[in-house]
N, C-alpha and C positions, 0 to 999 in steps of 0.2 A: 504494500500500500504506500501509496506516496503520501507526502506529509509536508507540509512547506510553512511554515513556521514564521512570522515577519513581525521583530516592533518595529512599529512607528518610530519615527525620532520623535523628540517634543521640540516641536516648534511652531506655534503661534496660528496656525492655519485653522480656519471655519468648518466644520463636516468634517472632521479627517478621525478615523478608527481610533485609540489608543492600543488596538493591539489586533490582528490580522492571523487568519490560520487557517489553510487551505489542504484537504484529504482527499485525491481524489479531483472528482468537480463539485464536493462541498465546500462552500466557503462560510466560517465563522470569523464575524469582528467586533469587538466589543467600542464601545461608543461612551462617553461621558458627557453627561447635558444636566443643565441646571434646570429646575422645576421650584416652581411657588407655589406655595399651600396655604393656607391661614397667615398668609402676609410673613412666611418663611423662608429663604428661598434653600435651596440644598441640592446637592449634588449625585445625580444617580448614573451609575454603569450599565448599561441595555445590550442588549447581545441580538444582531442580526445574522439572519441563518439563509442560505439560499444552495442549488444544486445549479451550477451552468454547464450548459449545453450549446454545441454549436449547429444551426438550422442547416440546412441544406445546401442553401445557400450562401454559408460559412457566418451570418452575424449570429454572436453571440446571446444569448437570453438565459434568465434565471426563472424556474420551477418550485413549484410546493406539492408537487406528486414527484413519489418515488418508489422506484421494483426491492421487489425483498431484499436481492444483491444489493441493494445500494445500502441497505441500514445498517450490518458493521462500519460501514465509512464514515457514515451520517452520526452514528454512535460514537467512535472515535473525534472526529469534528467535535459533538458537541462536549465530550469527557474535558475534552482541552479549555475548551472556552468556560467550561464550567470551572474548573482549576484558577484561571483568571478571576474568576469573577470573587470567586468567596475567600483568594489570596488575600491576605490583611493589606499592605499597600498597592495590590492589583498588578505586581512588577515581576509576578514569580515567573522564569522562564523555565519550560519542559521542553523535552527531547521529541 
């Protein structure tokens, strides 16, 4: 299984992952966005989850149905990003 692994740098850009990780043609990346609540504002990690594929015609697109084959990959993918997520400073890097 392929496995592709990628931080982010930090550097100051709008939409950009805090952490990237690709099994396969799953892609998981964890994101940090500020949200306000009862006049609080606070900071939360979100995890986007997609399968790409290339059309027939070679453009790219991302999927939310997938074949049995695919869910140890999909499983894997998400292990990892789950790893980020509930790491205490969110920086833990896996293999």
């Amino acid at each position: 299984m392929q496995n592709n692994q990628q931080r982010i740098p930090e550097i100051d850009i709008p939409n950009q992952p805090l952490w990237r990780n690709q099994v396969g043609p799953f892609r998981a990346s964890i994101w940090e966005n500020q949200r306000t609540a009862n006049g609080k504002t606070f900071t939360v990690r979100e995890l986007s989850f997609s399968k790409r594929y290339r059309t027939e015609n070679g453009e790219y697109k991302d999927t939310t149905k997938y074949q049995a084959n695919d869910i140890p990959k999909a499983i894997l993918a998400l292990q990892k990003a789950y790893e980020q997520l509930v790491s205490p400073d969110g920086n833990q890097d896996s293999e």
